[in-house]
Structures are given as structure tokens and as C-alpha cells.
N, C-alpha and C positions, 0 to 999 in steps of 0.2 A: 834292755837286753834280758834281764832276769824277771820282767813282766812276760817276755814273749817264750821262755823255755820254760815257765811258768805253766803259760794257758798252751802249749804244745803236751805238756806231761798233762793236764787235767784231760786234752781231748783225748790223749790212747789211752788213758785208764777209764773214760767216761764211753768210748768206742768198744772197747774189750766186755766193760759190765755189761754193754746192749746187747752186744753178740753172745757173751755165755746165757744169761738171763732169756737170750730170744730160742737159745739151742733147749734152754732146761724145758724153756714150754713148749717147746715142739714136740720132746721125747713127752712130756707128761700128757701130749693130749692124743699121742699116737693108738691106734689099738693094742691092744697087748700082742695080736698076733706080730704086728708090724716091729715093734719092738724085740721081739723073740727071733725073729729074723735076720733083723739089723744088728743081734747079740748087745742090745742097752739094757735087757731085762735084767737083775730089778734096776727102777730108775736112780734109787740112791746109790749106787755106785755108779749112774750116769752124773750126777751133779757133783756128786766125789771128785769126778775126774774134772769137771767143769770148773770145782774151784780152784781145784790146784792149779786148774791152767790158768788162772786168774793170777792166784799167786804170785804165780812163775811171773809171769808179766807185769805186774806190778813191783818185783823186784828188781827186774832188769830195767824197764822200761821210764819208771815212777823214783825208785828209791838211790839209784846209782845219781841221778843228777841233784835229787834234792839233797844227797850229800854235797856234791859240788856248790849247790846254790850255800849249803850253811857253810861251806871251809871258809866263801868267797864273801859272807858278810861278817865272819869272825877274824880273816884277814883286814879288811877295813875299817872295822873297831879297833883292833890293833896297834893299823896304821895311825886312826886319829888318836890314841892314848898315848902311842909312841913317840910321833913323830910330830903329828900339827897341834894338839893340844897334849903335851904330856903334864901329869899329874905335880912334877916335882918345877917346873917350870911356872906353872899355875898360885900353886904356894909361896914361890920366891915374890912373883909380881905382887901378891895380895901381901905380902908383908913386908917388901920397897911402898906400898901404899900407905901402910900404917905409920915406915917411919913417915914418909913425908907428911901426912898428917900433923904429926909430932912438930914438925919443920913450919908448916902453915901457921902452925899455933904461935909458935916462937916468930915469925915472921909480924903476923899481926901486933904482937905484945911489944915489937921494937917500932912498928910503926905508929901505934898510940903512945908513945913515948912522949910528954910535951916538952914544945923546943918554943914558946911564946917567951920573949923579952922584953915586951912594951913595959913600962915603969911608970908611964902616966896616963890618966884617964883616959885622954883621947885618943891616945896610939894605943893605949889597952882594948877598946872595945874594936875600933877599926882592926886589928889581930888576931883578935878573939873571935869575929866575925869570920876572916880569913881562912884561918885554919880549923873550922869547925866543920868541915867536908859536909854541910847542911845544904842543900841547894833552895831550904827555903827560905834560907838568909841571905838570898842573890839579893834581896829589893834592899835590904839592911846595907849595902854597901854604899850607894849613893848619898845617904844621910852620915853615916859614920866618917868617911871622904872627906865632905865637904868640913865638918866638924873637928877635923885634920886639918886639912889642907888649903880650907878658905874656901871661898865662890869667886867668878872673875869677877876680876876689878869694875869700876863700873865705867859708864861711855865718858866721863867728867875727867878720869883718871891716867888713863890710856887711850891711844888711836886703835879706830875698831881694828884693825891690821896685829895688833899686841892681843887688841882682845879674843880673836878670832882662835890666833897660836894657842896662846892660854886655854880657850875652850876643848880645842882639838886635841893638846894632849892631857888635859883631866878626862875627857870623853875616854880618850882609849887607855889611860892609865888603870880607869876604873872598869872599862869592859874584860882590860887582862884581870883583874883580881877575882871579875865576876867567874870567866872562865877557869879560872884555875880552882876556884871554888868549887865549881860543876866538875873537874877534870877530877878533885879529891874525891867528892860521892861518886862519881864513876867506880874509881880506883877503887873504893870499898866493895859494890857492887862485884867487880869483878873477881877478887880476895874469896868472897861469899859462895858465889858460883865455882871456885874451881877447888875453894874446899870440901863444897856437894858432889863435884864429881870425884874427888876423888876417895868421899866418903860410898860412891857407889861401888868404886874398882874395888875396893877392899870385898862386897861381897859379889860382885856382880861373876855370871854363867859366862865362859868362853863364847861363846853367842850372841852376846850380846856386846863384847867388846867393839865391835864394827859399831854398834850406835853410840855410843859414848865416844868413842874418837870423833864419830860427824859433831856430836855436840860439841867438843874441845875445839874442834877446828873451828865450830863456828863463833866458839867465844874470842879466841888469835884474831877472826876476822875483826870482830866489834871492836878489841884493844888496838889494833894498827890502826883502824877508824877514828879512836879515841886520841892515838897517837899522832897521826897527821892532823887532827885540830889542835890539838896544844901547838905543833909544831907552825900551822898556821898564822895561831894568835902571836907567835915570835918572832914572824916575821911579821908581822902586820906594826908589833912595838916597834923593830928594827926600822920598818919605812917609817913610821911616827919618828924616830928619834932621829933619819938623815932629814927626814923634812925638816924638824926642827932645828937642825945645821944648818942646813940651807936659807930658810925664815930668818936665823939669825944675820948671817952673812948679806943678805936682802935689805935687815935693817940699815946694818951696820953700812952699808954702801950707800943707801936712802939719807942716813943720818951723815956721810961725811959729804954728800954732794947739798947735803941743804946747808952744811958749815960751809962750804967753797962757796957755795950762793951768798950766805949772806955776809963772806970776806968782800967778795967783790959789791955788793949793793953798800957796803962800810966806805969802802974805800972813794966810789963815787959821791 
């Protein structure tokens, strides 16, 4: 809109200079008789009158809108200082930013807090492992485990049927610790990121706020992500541990129909 009454005000000011400019050189290349007749003689009082009529028309024509045109962009400054971006509104958010900074900090300082209680070597390092939110101590877990926990029994010991159970829940006992492992360096990762963003709010241009919320929202996305595999790996122990109700109850049935078996091979 303000493009096209724009280029309409440049054509009648740029039509009016053609027209006087074309009038001035007419009267100047007239003979003087011709000019003494048409009462233009002398011509500078013919171009006198030519500017003024310039004038004239570039006030009415030129200057009356390009008032209009500057009321109608210092009303929309205005608007946006008043209304969509105010000044006093801008200063509140940038210093809710700072505290929560202050907030992040005291947040990470209660999370490095250490909560380890192992008291012997080999639950100490298997722990120490644990909670070290390293994920390149994922391989460290299967050695420090077993160094807990033992190895299965051997085939001399137990029926492969015992041995199998046994295997299946060390497998996933020790996949949950791996995961949880992973799940802490996540969780730091994320801590990191949303203290940078909000170390940009604090300085960052009303203009930019729309790219920094796409960023936040894309971080929410990756933690719901992070959040459905944890929640995953809990259900996954949970079926590990009715299997292993059920395995047991499996035995335990196996084991009294082989005592009925051999009451009755006794008794024969």
C-alpha cells in the first residue's frame, strides 16, 4: 500500500517537472516577437511563475501524503514499542532469565551432590561406575557385574533351564544399569543446553525470540525421547522380572511332578 502511493506521488511530481521544464524551453526558444505577444517577455518572470506552479503542486500533491505516509510508520513504531514488544516487558523477561540462571546453577550443585554407599570394593567400583553419568564407562559395567555378582553357574551345577534364567536376568539387569548410565550423560547434556539458552534470553533481540523457542521446543522434543526410553527399559525389567515368576513357578511344578514321579517308581 505505502509502496504504490509512493510510486503514484513520484509520477505527478516527476509529470509536473516534465511539463514546466518543457513549458520553460518553449518560452526560451520562442522569438522575442512571439513572446511579446503572448505577454511572457521577459522569460524570468515566465519561469518565476513556472516554479511556483511547481511548488504549488508539490505541496499539495507530494507533501500532504508523505505526511500521511510518516504519521502511518510512527504509529506502527508505536504500536510495536507499546503493545507487541514493550520496552518494560522486555526488561522483566531478560531478568526472570537471570534469576533462573541463578536457579540452573543451584539446580546442577544439588545434583552433583554424592549419594554413593557402597563400603566394599566391589560394590564400590560397580557404583562408582553407575553414577558417574560417563557413557564411556558403558563397557566398565559388564566386568565390574560380574565381579559383584558372579558368572552363571556352570552346565555341571545347574539344568541348562536354571542356567538360561540366570543368564537372562544378569543380561538385562546389566543392560538397565547400562542404560541408566546413558540416561545420566543425557540428562547432563540437556542441563548444558537449556543453561545456553537461557544464557541467550538474557541478551537476545525481541526477533529473535521465535528462534530460540524452535530451539527449546526441539530440546522438550529429544527429553520426551530420552524419557520414553528410560520408561521403555522399565518395562522391559518389569517383563524380565514376571518372567522370572513365572520360570520360577515352571520350576517349581517341574520339580514337584518329578517328586510324584519318583514316590510312585518308590513305591513300585
Amino acid at each position: 500500500m505505502k509502496v504504490q502511493l509512493t510510486t503514484r506521488i513520484w509520477n505527478v511530481a516527476r509529470n509536473t517537472l516534465i511539463l514546466a521544464t518543457t513549458f520553460a524551453v518553449v518560452v526560451m526558444i520562442l522569438p522575442s516577437q512571439a513572446r511579446s505577444q503572448l505577454g511572457l517577455d521577459p522569460c524570468c518572470a515566465i519561469i518565476s511563475v513556472g516554479l511556483s506552479t511547481i511548488s504549488n503542486l508539490l505541496k499539495s500533491a507530494v507533501a500532504a501524503p508523505l505526511g500521511n505516509i510518516q504519521q502511518s510508520a510512527q504509529d506502527n513504531v508505536n504500536f510495536e514499542q507499546q503493545v507487541v514488544s514493550p520496552i518494560a516487558a522486555i526488561n522483566q523477561a531478560r531478568a526472570f532469565a537471570v534469576q533462573a540462571q541463578t536457579q540452573f546453577a543451584q539446580m546442577r550443585q544439588i545434583s552433583q551432590l554424592s549419594v554413593a554407599s557402597a563400603t566394599l570394593p566391589a560394590s564400590q567400583r560397580l557404583e562408582g561406575t553407575l553414577l558417574s553419568a560417563n557413557p564411556n564407562n558403558v563397557a566398565q559395567v559388564s566386568n565390574s557385574y560380574t565381579a559383584l555378582y558372579g558368572q552363571v553357574m556352570p552346565a555341571t551345577d545347574a539344568p541348562q533351564a536354571v542356567r538360561d534364567f540366570v543368564d537372562m536376568t544378569d543380561a538385562e539387569a546389566q543392560a538397565a544399569m547400562k542404560k541408566a548410565l546413558e540416561i545420566d550423560a543425557l540428562a547432563n547434556l540437556e542441563l548444558q543446553a537449556a543453561e545456553q539458552i537461557n544464557q541467550q534470553l538474557q541478551t537476545a533481540a525481541p526477533g529473535s525470540a521465535a528462534i530460540l523457542e524452535a530451539q527449546t521446543s526441539a530440546w522438550v522434543v529429544r527429553a520426551n525421547a530420552y524419557t520414553q526410553s528410560a520408561l521403555g527399559d522399565v518395562m522391559r525389567l518389569r517383563a524380565v522380572t514376571l518372567a522370572n515368576s513365572g520360570a520360577q513357578l515352571k520350576f517349581n511344578a517341574s520339580g514337584a511332578a518329578q517328586i510324584r514321579q519318583n514316590a510312585l517308581d518308590s513305591l513300585k
